[in-house]
C-alpha positions, 0 to 999 in steps of 0.5 A, spaced: 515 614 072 512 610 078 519 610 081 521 617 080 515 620 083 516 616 090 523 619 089 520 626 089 515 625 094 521 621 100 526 626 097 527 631 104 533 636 102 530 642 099 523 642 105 526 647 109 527 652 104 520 650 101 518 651 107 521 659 109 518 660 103 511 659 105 511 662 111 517 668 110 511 673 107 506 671 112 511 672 118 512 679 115 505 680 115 504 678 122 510 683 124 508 689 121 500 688 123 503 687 130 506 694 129 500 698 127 495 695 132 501 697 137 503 704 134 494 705 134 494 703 140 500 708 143 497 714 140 490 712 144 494 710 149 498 717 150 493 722 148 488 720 153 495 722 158 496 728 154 489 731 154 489 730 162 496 732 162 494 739 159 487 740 163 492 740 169 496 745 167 490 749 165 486 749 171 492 750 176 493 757 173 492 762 178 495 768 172 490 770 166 492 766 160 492 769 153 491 766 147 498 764 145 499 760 151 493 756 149 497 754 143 503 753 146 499 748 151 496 746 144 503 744 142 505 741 147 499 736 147 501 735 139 509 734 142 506 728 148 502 724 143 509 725 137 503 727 132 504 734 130 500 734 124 492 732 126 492 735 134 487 740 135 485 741 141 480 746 145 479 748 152 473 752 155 471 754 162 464 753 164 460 756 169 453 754 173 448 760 174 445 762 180 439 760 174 443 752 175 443 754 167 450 752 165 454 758 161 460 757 158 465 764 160 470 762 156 473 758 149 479 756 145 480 752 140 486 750 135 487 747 128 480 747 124 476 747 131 471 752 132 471 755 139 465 752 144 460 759 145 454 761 145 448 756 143 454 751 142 453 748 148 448 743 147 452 740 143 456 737 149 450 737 154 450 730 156 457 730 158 457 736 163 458 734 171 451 735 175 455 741 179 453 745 185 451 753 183 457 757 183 462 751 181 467 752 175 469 747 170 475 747 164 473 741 159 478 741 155 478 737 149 483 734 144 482 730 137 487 727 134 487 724 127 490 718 127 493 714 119 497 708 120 503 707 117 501 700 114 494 699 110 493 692 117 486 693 117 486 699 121 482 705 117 484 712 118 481 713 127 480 720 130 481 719 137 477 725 141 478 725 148 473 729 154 476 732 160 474 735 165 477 738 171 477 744 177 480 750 177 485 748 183 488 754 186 482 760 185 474 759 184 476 760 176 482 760 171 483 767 167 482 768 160 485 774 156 483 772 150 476 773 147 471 772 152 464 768 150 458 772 149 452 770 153 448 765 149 441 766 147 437 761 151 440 758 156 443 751 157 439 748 163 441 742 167 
């Protein structure tokens, strides 16, 4: 039995294949999490581009741009980020008072976003620019839902993106859409 049992223990003909055994899975494993945190990390990666792609076209807009054209702005943010399911964005323009109170003018959201008008803007507040009177800025803001396509360690992730630009071409970019209506206190500085 002694002799069997050192047999067993020197033999070396099958310890490549053991061997794969063991660490096939957790190759795979190590693949297909590298996977996923790079498709996380693209997706990220590209709706920040994304978001700042389509505030530049916005704010060189020198013609009014009506609510259809948003959405089409919209798709394209969904097109860019390959993600055509959980892409909502919303852009507003905003406008300093002679008050220094800030106004939101305009506001158009997609997907299952409300429009940012009215007393709403205290929600965004701390993330507006210190501008000068008169100035007008266009946030425009973008959220995608992102669902890895292998349970790795990485939940379900909503990325939201904030940017804001100026209007390049004109002191404004016209909305034919829905206008805000003023809010009933004014947001301060």
């Amino acid at each position: 039995m002694n002799r069997l049992l050192n047999h067993f223990w020197r033999e070396e003909r099958a310890a490549v294949a053991f061997e794969s055994v063991i660490i096939f899975p957790i190759l795979v494993w190590a693949w297909v999490g590298t996977f996923t945190f790079f498709d996380a990390y693209r997706v990220y990666n590209t709706s920040i581009k994304a978001t700042f792609t389509v505030a530049d076209l916005i704010s060189r807009q020198e013609q009014s741009i009506d609510p259809t054209e948003m959405d089409g702005y919209a798709n394209m943010l969904a097109s860019m980020i390959r993600d055509h399911d959980g892409v909502s964005m919303r852009a507003t323009e905003i406008h300093r008072a002679n008050d220094g109170n800030f106004r939101i003018v305009w506001s158009h959201a997609t997907g299952t976003l409300a429009r940012l008008c009215g007393n709403s803007l205290a929600s965004i507040q701390d993330r507006l620019p210190n501008v000068a009177i008169g100035e007008r800025f266009v946030i425009v803001e973008s959220f995608i839902d992102f669902d890895p396509a292998f349970n790795m360690g990485v939940n379900d992730l909503d990325f939201e993106n904030f940017t804001i630009t100026r209007p390049r071409y004109a002191g404004r970019v016209p909305y034919g859409g829905e206008q805000c209506p003023p809010p009933t206190a004014p947001a301060t500085t």
